[in-house]
LUMLUM-115700 format. One record per residue: residue in three letters; x, y, z of N, C-alpha, C, O in turn. Coordinates in pm, whole numbers, padded with zeros to 5 digits, always signed. Layout:
<pts>
alaXYZXYZXYZXYZ;...
</pts>
This chain:
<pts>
unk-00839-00403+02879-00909-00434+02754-00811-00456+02640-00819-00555+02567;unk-00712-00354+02624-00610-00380+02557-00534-00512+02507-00514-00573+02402;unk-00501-00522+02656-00390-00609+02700-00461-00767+02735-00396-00857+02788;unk-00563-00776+02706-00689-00868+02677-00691-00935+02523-00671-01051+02486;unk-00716-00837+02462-00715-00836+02332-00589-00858+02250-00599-00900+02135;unk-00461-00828+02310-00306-00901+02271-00302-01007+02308-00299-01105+02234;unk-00301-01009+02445-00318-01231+02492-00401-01295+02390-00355-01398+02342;unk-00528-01247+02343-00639-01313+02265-00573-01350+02132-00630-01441+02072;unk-00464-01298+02074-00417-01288+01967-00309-01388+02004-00323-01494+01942;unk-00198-01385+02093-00089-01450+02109-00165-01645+02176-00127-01762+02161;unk-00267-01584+02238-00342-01669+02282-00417-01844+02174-00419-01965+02195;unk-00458-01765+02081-00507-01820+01988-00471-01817+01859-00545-01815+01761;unk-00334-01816+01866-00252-01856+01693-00240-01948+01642-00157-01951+01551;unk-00319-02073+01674-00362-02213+01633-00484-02193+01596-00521-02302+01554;unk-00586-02104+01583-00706-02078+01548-00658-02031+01410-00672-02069+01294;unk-00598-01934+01475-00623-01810+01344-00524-01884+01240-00522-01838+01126;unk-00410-02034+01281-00388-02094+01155-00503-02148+01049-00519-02147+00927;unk-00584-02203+01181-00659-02247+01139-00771-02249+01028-00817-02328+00946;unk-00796-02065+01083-00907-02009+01005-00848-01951+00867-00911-01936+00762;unk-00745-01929+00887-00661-01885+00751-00672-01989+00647-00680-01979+00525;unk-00672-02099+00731-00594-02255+00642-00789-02260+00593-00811-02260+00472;unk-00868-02262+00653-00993-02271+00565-01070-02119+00510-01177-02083+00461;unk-01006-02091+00532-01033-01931+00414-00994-01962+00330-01054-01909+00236;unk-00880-02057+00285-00820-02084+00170-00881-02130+00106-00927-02105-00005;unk-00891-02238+00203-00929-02337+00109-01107-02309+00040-01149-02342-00071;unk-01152-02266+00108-01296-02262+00147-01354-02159+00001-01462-02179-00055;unk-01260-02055-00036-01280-01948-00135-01262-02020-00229-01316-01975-00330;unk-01180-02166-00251-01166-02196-00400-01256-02381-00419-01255-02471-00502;unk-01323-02351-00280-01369-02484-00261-01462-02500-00424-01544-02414-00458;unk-01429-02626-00514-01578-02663-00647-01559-02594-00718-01640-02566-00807;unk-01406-02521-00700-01323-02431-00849-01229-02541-00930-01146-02608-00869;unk-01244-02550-01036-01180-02642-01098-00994-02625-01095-00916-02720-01086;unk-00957-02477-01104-00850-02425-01119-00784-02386-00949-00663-02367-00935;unk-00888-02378-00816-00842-02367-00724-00717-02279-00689-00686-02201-00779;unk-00641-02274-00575-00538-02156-00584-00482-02101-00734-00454-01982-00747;unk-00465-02212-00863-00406-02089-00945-00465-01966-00967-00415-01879-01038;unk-00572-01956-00905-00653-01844-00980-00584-01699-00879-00624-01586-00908;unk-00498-01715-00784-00421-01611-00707-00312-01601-00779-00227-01512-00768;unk-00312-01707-00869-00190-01645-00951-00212-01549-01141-00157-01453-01195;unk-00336-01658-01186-00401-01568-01289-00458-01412-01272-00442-01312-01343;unk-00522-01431-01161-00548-01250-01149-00432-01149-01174-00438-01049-01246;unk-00306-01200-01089-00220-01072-01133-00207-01090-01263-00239-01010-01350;unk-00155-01211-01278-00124-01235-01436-00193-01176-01543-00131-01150-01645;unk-00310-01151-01534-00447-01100-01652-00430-00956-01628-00414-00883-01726;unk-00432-00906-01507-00390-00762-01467-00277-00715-01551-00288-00633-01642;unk-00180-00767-01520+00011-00749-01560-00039-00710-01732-00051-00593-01769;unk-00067-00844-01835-00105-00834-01933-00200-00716-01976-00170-00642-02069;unk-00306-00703-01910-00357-00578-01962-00274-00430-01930-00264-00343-02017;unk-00236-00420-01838-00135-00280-01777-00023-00305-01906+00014-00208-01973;unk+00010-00396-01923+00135-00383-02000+00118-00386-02148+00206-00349-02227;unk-00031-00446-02190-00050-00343-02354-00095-00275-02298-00088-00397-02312;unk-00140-00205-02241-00196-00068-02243-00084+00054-02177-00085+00173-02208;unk-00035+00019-02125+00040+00144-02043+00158+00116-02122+00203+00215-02179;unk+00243-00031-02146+00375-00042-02169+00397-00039-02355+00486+00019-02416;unk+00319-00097-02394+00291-00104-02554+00183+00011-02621+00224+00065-02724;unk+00091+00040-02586-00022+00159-02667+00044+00277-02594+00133+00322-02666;unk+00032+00345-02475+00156+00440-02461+00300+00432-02441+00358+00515-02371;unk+00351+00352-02491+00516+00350-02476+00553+00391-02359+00651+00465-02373;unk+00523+00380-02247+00568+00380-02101+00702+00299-02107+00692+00200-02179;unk+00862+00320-02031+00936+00262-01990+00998+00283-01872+00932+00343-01787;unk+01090+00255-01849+01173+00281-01693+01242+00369-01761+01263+00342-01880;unk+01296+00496-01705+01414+00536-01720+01572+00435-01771+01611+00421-01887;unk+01621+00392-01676+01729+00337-01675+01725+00176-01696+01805+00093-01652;unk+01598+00152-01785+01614+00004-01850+01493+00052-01966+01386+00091-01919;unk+01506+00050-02090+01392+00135-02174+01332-00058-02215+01273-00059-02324;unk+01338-00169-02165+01317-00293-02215+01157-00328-02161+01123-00297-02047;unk+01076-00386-02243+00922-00385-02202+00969-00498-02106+00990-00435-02002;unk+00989-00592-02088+01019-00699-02009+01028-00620-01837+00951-00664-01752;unk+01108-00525-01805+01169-00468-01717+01048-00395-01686+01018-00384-01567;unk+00981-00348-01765+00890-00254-01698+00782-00358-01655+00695-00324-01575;unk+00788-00490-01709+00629-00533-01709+00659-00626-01562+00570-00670-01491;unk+00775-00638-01542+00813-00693-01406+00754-00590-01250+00670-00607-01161;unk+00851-00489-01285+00769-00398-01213+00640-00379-01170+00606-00348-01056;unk+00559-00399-01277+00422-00372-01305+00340-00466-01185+00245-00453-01108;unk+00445-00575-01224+00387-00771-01163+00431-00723-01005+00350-00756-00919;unk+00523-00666-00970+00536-00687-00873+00488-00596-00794+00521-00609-00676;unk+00410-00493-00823+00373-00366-00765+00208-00433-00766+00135-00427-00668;unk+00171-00492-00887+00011-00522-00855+00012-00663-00754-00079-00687-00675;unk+00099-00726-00767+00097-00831-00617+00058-00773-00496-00037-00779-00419;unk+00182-00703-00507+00143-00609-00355-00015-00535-00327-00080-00556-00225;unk-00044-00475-00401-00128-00363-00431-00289-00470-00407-00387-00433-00342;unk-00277-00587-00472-00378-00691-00445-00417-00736-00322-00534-00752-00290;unk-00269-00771-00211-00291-00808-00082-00320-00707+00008-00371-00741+00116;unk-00295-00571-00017-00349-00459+00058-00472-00435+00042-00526-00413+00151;unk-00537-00430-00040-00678-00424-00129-00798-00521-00073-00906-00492-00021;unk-00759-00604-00092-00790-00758-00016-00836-00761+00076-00956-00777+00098;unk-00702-00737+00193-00735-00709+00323-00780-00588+00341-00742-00555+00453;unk-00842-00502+00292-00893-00409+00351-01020-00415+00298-01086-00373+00393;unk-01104-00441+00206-01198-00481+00160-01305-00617+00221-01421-00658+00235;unk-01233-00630+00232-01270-00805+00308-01293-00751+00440-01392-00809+00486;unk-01259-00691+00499-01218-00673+00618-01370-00620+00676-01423-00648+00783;unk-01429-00517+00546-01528-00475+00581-01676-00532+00600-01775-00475+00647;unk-01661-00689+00541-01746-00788+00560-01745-00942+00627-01805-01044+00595;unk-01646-00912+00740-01589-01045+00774-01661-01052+00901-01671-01164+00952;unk-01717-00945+00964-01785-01002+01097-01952-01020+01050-02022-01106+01103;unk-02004-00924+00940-02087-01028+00893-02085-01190+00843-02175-01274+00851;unk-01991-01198+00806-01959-01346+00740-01971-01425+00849-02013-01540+00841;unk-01934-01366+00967-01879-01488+01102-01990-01425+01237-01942-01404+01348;unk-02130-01401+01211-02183-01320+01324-02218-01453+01431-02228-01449+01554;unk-02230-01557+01352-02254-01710+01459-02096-01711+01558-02098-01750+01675;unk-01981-01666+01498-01886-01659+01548-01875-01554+01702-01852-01572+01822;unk-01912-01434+01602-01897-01282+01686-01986-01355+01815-01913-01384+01909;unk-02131-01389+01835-02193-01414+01882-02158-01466+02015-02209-01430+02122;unk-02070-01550+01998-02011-01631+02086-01910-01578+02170-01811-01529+02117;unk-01921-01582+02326-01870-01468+02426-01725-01541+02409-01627-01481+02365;unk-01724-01623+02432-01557-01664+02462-01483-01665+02285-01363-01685+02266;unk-01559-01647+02201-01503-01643+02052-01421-01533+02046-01492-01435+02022;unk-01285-01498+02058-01195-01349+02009-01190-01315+01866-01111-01348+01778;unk-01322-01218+01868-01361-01136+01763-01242-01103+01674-01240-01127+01554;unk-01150-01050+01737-01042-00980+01661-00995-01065+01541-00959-01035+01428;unk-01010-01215+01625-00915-01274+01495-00970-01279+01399-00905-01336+01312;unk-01100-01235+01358-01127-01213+01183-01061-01162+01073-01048-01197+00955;unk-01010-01046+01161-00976-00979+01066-00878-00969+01048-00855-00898+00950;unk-00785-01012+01101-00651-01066+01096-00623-01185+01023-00520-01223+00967;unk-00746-01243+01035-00774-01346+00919-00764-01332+00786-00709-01416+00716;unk-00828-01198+00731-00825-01190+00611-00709-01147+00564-00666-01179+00453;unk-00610-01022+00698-00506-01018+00647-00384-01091+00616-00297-01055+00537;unk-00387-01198+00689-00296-01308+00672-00357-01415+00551-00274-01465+00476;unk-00468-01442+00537-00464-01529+00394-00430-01403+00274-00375-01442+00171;unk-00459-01270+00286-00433-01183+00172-00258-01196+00110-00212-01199-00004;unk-00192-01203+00251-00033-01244+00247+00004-01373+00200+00090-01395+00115;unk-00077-01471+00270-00026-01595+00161-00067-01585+00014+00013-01608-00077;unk-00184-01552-00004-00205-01530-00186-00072-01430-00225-00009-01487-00315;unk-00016-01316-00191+00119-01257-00230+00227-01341-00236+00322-01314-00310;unk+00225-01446-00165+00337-01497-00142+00320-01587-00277+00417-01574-00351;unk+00239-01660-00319+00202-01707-00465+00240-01605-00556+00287-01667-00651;unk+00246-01507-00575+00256-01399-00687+00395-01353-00661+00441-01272-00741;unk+00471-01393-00559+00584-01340-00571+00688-01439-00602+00803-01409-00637;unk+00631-01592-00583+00690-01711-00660+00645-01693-00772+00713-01765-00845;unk+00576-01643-00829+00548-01659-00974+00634-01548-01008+00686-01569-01118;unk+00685-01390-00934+00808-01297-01009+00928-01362-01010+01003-01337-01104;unk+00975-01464-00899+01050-01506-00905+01119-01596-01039+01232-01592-01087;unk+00993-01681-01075+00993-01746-01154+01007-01684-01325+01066-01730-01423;unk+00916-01547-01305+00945-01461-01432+01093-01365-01460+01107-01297-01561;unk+01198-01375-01351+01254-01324-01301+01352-01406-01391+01399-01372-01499;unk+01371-01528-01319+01468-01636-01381+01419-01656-01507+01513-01680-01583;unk+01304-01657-01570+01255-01703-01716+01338-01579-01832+01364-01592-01951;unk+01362-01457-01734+01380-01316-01830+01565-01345-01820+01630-01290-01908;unk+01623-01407-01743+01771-01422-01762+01801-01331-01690+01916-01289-01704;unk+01679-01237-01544+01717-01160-01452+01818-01208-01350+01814-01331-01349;unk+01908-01162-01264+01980-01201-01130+01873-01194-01065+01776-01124-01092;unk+01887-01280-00959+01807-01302-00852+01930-01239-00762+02042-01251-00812;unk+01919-01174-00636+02041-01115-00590+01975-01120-00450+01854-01121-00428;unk+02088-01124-00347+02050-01139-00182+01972-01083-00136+01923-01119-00029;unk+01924-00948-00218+01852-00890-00118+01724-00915-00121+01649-00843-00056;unk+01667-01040-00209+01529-01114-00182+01524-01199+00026+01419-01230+00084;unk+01610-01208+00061+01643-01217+00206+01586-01080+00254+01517-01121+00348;unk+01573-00985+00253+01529-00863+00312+01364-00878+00301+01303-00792+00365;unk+01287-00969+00235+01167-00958+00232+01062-01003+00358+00939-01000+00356;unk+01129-01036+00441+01045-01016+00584+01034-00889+00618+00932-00843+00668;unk+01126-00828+00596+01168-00670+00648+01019-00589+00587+00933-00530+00652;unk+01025-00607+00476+00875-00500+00436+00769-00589+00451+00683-00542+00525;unk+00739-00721+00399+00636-00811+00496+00557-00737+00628+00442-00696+00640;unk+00677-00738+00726+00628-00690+00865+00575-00567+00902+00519-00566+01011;unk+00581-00409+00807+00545-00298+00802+00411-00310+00716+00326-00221+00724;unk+00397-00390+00656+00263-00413+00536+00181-00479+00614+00064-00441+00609;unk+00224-00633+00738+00121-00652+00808+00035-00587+00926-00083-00584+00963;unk+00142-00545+00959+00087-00428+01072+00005-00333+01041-00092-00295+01106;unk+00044-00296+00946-00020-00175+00875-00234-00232+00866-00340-00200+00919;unk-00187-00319+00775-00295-00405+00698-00417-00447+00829-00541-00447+00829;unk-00337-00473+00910-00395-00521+00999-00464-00421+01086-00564-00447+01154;unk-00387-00274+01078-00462-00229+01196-00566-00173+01132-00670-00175+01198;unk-00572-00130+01040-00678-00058+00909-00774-00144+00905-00890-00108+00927;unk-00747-00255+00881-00848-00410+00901-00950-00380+01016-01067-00340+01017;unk-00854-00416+01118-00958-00390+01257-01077-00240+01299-01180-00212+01361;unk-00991-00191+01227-01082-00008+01238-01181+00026+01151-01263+00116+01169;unk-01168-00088+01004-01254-00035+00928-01390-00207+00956-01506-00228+00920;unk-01310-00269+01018-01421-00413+01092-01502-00368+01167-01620-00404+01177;unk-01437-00270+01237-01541-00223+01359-01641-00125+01304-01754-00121+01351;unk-01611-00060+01222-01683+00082+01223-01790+00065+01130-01893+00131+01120;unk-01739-00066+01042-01853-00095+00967-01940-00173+00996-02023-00172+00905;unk-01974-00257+01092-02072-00291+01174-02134-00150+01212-02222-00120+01131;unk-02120-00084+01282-02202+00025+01285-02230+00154+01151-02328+00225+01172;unk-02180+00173+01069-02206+00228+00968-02186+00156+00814-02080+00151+00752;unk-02276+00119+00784-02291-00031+00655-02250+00042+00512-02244-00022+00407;unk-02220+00189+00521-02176+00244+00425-02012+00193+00352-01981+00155+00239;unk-01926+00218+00491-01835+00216+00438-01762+00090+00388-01640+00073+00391;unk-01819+00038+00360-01812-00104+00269-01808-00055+00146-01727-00097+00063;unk-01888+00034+00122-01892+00131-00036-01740+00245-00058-01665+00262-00154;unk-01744+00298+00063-01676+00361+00050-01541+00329+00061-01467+00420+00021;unk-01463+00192+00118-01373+00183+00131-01352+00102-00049-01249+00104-00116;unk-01440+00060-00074-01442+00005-00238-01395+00122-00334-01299+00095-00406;unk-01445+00238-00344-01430+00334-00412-01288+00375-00397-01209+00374-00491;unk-01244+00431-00209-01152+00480-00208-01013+00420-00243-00914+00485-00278;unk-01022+00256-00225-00920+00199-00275-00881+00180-00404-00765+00150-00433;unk-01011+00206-00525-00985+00205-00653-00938+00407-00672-00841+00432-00744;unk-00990+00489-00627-00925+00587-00609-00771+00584-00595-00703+00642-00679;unk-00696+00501-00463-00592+00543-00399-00508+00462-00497-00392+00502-00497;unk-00529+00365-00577-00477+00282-00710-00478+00377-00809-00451+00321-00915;unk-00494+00481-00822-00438+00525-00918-00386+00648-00888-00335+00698-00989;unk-00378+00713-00800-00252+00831-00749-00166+00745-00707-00072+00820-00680;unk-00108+00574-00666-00031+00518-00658+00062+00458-00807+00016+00404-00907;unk+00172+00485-00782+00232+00448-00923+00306+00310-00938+00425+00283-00922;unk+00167+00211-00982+00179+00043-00991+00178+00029-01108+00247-00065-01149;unk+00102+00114-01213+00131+00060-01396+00151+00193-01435+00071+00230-01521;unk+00249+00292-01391+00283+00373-01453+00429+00402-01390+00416+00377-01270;unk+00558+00444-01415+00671+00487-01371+00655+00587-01254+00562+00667-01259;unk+00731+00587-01162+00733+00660-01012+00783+00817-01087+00748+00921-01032;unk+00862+00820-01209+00887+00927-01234+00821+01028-01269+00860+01143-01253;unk+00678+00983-01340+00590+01026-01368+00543+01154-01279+00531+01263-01335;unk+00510+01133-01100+00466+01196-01048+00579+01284-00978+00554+01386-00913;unk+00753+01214-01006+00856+01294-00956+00831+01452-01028+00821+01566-00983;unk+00827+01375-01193+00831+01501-01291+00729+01593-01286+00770+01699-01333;unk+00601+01600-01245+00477+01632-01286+00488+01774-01204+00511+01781-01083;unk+00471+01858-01271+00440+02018-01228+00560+02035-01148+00556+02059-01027;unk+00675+02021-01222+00777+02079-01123+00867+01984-00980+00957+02008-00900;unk+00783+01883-01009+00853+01832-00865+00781+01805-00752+00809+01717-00671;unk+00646+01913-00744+00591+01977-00631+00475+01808-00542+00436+01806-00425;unk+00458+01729-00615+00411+01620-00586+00484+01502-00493+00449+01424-00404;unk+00577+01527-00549+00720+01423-00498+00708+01336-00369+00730+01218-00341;unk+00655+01468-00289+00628+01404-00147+00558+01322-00144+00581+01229-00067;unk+00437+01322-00227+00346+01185-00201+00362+01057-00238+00268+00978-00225;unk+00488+01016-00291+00591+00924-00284+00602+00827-00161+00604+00707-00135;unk+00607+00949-00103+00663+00877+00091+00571+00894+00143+00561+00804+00227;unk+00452+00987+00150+00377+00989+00255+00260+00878+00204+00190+00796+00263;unk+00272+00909+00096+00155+00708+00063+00226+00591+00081+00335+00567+00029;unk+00164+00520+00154+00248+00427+00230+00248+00299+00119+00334+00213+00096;unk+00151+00316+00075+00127+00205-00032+00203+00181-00176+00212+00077-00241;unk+00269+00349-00213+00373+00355-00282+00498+00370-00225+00593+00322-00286;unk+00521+00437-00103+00667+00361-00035+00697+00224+00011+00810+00182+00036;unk+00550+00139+00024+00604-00040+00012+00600-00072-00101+00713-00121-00113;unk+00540-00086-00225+00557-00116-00368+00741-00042-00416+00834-00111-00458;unk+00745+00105-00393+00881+00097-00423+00972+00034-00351+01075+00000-00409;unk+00955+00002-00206+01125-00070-00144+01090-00252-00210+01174-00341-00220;unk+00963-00260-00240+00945-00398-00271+01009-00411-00410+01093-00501-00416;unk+00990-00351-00507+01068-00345-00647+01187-00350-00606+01254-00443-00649;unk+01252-00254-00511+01387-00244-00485+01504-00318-00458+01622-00308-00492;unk+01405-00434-00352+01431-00555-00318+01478-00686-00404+01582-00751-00408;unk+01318-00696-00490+01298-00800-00564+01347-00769-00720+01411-00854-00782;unk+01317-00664-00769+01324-00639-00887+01470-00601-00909+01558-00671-00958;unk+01480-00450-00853+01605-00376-00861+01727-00421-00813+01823-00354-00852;unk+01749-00496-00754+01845-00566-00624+01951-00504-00566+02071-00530-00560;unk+01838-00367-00500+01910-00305-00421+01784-00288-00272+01662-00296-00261;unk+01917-00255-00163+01854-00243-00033+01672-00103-00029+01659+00011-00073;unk+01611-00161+00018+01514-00059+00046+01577+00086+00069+01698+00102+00084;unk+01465+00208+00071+01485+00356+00123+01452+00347+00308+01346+00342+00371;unk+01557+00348+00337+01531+00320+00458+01457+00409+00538+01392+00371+00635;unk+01467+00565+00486+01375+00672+00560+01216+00613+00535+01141+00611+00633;unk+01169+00567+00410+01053+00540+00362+01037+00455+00476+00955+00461+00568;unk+01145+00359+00450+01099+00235+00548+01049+00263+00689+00946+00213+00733;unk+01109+00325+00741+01088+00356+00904+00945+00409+00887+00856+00364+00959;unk+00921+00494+00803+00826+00585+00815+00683+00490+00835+00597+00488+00923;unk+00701+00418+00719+00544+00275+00673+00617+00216+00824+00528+00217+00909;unk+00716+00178+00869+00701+00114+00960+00632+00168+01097+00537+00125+01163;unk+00701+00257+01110+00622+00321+01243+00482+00388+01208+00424+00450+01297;unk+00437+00380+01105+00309+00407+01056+00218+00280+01100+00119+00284+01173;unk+00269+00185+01048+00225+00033+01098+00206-00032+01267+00125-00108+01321;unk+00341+00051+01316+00322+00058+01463+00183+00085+01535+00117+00023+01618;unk+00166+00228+01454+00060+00300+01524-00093+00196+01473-00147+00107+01540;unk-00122+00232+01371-00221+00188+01358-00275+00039+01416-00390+00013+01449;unk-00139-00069+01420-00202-00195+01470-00241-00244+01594-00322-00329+01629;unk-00106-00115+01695-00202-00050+01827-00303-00001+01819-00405-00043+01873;unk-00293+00085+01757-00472+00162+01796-00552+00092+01735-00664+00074+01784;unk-00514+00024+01592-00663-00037+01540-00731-00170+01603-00842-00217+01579;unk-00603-00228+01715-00635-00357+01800-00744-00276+01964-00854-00308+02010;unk-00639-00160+02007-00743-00136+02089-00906-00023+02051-00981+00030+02133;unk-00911-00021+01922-01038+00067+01893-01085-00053+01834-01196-00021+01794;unk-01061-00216+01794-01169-00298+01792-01208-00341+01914-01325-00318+01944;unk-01117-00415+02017-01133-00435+02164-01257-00324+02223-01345-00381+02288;unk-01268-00203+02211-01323-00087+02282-01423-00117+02216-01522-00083+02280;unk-01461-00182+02085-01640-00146+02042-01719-00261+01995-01837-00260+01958;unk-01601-00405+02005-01662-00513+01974-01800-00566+02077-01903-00625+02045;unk-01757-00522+02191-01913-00519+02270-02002-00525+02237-02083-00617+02231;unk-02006-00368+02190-02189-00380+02057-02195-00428+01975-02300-00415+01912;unk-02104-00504+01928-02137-00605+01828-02293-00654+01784-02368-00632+01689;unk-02300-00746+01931-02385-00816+01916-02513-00779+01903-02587-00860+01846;unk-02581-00625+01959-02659-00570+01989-02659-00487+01819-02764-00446+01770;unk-02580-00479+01778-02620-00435+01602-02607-00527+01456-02648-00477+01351;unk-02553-00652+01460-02552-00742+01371-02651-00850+01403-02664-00946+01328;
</pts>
């Protein structure tokens, strides 16, 4: 069943270009503004986080006190923070969206949701040409270690993906957590530190928080991603392994716990 469900994937990666390539298009189909609008969202985001967090509370970086520097950060932490969000949200309504699809015995269910996580990555990839671009506009170095950005790419898709598939499946059978994964992600956005300094939660009561630095995976890829792009230095490589083999697990198990229950699919949608 497993090993069914990997062929189905390696099997059909001309589909799932496919379906990506009209997800795209298809979300901005009779929009006048079309893809820019993957780039205005962060943009309107960035702007509000940055009067409010960087200008009405005087928030800065430690070791650059310049609003520019912090508001980069800001841009590049809510990019990220958008394509995780995305795909996991989406994720929870995509085999409704496609039940003429699901329906269909020889159709490989899986690739839905892999669907959403791969167009969620190309919209990032727009927002990270646009840091680039704010990058060079600020008289920043651009420095080699923007080459390292497959490296966290590949721990964010895995990740994305297997969470995708687990929360695809489970919500066909329980229609709640469509609610609940809405809530918990605006929850987990703000114990994550995307418009506020990482120091914040270093400093807070002593220190005693610190750990949740690394063990939220979502703030150990936003920080090696700043690190990369912003800071232009190499990722935390302990962090790294950690989201990575975190990513391991889940895109195994979340490929074979959709494989194991897509069956009933059909018998509950």
């Amino acid at each position: 069943m497993f090993s069914q469900g990997l062929n189905n994937l390696l099997g059909f990666k001309y589909l799932l270009f496919a379906l990506v390539k009209r997800d795209i298009s298809g979300r901005y189909k009779g929009s006048v503004f079309g893809m820019i609008w993957s780039i205005i969202e962060p943009i309107v985001l960035l702007a509000v986080y940055t009067l409010f967090f960087g200008i009405l509370l005087g928030m800065r970086l430690r070791n650059d006190p310049s609003l520019s520097s912090f508001a980069l950060e800001v841009f590049c932490a809510i990019v990220i923070w958008l394509a995780i969000t995305e795909a996991l949200n989406r994720s929870t309504v995509v085999i409704f969206e496609n039940t003429s699809l699901v329906k269909k015995v020889i159709f490989p269910a899986e690739i839905l949701p892999l669907k959403v996580t791969c167009s969620a990555l190309v919209h990032q990839g727009l927002g990270l040409f646009v840091l680039l671009l704010g990058l060079l506009f600020l008289g920043k170095n651009i420095t080699w270690t923007w080459f390292l950005l497959p490296l966290l790419i590949l721990p964010q898709f895995l990740l994305t993906a297997g969470i995708s598939w687990i929360l695809a499946s489970v919500t066909v059978f329980i229609r709640d957590i469509r609610q609940i994964v809405s809530l918990s992600t605006l929850c987990w956005m703000f114990l994550t530190p995307i418009f506020y300094p990482e120091y914040i939660i270093r400093d807070f009561a002593g220190g005693k928080f610190t750990f949740w630095l690394t063990l939220n995976p979502a703030a150990a890829l936003i920080h090696n991603y700043r690190n990369i792009l912003v800071r232009g230095c190499c990722p935390e490589w302990i962090s790294y392994g950690y989201v990575l083999i975190l990513g391991i697990f889940f895109f195994f198990f979340g490929l074979w716990w959709f494989n194991k229950t897509k069956k009933a699919f059909v018998d509950v949608i």
